[in-house]
C-alpha positions in Angstrom: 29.7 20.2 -20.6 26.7 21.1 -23.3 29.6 22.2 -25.6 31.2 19.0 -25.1 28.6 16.5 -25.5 27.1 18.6 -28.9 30.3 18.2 -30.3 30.3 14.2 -29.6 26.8 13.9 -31.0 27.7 15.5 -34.0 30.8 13.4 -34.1 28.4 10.3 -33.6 26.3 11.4 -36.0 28.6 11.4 -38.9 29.7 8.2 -37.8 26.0 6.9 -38.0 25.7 8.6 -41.1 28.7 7.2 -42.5 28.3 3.7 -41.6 24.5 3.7 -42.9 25.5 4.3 -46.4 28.9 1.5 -45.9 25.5 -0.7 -45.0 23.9 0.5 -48.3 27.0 -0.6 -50.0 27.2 -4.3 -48.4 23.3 -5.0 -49.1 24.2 -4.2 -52.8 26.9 -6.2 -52.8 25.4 -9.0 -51.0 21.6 -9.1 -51.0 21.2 -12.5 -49.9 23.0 -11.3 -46.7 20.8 -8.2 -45.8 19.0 -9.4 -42.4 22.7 -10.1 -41.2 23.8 -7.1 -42.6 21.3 -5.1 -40.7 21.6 -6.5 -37.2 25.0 -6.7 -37.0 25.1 -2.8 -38.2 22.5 -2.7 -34.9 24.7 -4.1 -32.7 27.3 -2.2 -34.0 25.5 1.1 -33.0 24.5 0.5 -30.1 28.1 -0.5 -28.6 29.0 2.6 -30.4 26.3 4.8 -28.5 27.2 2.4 -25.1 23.3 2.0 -24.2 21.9 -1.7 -22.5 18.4 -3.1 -24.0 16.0 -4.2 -21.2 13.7 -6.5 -22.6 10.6 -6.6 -20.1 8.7 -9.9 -21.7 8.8 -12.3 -24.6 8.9 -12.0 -28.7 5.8 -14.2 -29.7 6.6 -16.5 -32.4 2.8 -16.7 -33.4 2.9 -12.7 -34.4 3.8 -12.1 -38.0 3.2 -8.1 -37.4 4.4 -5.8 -35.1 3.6 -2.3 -33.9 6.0 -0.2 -31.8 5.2 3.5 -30.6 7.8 6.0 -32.4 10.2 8.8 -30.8 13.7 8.0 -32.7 15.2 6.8 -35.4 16.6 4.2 -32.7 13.4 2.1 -32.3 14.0 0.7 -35.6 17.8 0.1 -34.4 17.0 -1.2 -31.7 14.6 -3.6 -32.8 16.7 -5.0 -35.6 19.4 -5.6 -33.0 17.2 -7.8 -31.0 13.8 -9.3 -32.8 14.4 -12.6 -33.6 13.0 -12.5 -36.8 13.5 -10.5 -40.4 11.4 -7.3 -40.3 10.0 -5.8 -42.9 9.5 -2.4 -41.5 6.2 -0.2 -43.4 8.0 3.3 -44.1 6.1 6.9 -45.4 7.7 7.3 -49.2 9.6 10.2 -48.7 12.0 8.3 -46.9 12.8 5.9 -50.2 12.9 8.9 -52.3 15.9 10.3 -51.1 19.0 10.1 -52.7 21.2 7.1 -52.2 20.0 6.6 -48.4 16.7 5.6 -50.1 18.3 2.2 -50.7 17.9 1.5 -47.2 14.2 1.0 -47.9 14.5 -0.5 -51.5 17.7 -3.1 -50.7 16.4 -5.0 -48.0 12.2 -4.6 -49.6 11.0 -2.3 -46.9 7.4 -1.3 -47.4 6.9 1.8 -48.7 3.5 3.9 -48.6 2.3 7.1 -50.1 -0.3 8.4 -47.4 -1.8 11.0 -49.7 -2.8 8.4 -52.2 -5.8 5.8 -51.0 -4.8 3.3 -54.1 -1.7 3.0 -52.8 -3.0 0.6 -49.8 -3.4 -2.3 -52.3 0.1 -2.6 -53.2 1.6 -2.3 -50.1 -1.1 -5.1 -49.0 0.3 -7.3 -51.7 4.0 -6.4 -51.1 3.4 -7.4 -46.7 2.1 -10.6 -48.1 5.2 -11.1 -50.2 7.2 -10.4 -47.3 4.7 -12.9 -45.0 5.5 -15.8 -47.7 9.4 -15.0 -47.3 9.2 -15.5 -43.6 9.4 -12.3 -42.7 7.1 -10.2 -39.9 5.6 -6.8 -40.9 6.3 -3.9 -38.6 4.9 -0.6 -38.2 4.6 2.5 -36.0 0.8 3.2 -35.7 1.3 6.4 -34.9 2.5 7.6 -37.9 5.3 10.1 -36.9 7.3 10.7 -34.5 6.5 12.0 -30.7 8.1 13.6 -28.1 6.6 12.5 -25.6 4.9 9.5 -23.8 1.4 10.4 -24.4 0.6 8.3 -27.6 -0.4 10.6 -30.6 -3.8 8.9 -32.1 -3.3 5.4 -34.1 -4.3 5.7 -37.8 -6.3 3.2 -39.4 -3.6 1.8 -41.8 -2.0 -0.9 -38.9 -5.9 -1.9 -38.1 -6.9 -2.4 -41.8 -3.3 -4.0 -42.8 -4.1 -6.6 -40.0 -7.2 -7.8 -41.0 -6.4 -7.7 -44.8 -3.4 -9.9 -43.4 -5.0 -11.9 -41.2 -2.3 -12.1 -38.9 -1.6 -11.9 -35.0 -0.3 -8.4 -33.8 2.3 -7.9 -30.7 2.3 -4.6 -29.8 5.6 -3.4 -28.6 6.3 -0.8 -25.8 9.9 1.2 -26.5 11.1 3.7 -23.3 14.2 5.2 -23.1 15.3 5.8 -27.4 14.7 9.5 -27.6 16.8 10.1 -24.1 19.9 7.9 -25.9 19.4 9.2 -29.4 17.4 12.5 -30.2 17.8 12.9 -34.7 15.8 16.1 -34.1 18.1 18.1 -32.3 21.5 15.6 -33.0 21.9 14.8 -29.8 22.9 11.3 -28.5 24.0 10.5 -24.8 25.8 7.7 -23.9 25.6 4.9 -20.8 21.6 4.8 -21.0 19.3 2.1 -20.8 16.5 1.1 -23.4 13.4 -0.5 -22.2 11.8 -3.0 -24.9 8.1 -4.4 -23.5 6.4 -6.4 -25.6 3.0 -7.0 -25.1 0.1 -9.7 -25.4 -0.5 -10.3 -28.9 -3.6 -9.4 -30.6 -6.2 -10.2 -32.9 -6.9 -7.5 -36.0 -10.3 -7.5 -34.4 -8.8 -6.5 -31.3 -6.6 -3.7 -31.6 -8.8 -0.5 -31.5 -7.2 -1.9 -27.9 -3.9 -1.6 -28.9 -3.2 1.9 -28.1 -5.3 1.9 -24.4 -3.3 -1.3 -23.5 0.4 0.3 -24.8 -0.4 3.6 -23.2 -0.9 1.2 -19.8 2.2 -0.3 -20.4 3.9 3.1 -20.5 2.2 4.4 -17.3 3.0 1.4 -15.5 6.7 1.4 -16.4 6.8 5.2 -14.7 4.9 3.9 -11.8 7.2 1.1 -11.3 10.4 3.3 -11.8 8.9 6.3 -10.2 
């Protein structure tokens, strides 16, 4: 059964892989087109990996930023498939360095950010308010990498300083279930699951050194509940 289901992740995979760069291809063709691009490639993927989104709350239309905690490349999937609004998702450099795939940063004007170079804050700062101006929300994962697990890894400071610089209302966002349905890591991807989407009561950029107490709540309490 192991055997089996390796072979269909890897067969998923490719497909994934395949269909990113046909999405690459249609953003360049059509540019104007790139939020429907995206979501309809999200939609797309997740009847293709059969999961169901739970969403356990409401979007708030007052929050122009976002911050989600990180185990898959499906958080960002997901999201696109269901936030009513155009994200502009805040994405480490290496990612828009790499060849050809990097265009799925540099297409749609994802943020980029070089984390070993301080300078580098300003212009992302001025890009999120380019992207504020063209009605789209800012989203980031303030933990800066990946977990494995449900204990959140420490926030940096970059969410908490982009806030303020920004001036904007923050909904932080609570995703369960995305590493169980698609692992990247180890190429696996099970099928039939259910994703859990909370958001949360936005926040004030004074206000979220709370953001990570109130998310990790949210977590514990979702565990309670299904326990």
């Amino acid at each position: 059964m192991k055997i089996l289901n390796k072979i269909l992740s890897i067969f998923l995979a490719i497909i994934i892989a395949i269909s990113i760069a046909f999405v690459i291809v249609l953003m360049f063709i059509f540019p104007k087109n790139n939020w429907v691009i995206r979501k309809t490639w999200a939609k797309f993927i997740r009847k293709l990996c059969c999961y169901k989104i739970e969403i356990k709350g409401d979007f708030n239309p007052n929050a122009r930023m976002i911050i989600l905690n990180h185990r898959s490349m499906l958080d960002i999937i997901a999201l696109e498939d269901i936030y009513p609004y155009d994200l502009a998702w805040i994405a480490k450099k290496q990612i828009e360095e790499l060849f050809f795939f990097g265009n799925i940063i540099k297409l749609p004007k994802m943020i980029s950010i070089d984390r070993e170079n301080a300078r580098d804050f300003v212009r992302v700062i001025n890009e999120a308010n380019d992207r504020l101006n063209n009605n789209r929300n800012i989203s980031m994962f303030p933990e800066g990498t990946r977990s494995d697990g449900y204990e959140l890894l420490r926030f940096k400071k970059g969410a908490s300083m982009l806030a303020t610089k920004l001036d904007v209302l923050v909904q932080p966002i609570v995703i369960i279930g995305s590493k169980e349905i698609l692992d990247s890591k180890r190429i696996t991807i099970h099928l039939g699951k259910k994703l859990t989407i909370i958001p949360l009561q936005p926040l004030k950029a004074n206000e979220l050194d709370n953001a990570k107490d109130l998310m990790q709540e949210a977590i514990n309490e979702y565990f309670k509940a299904n326990e």
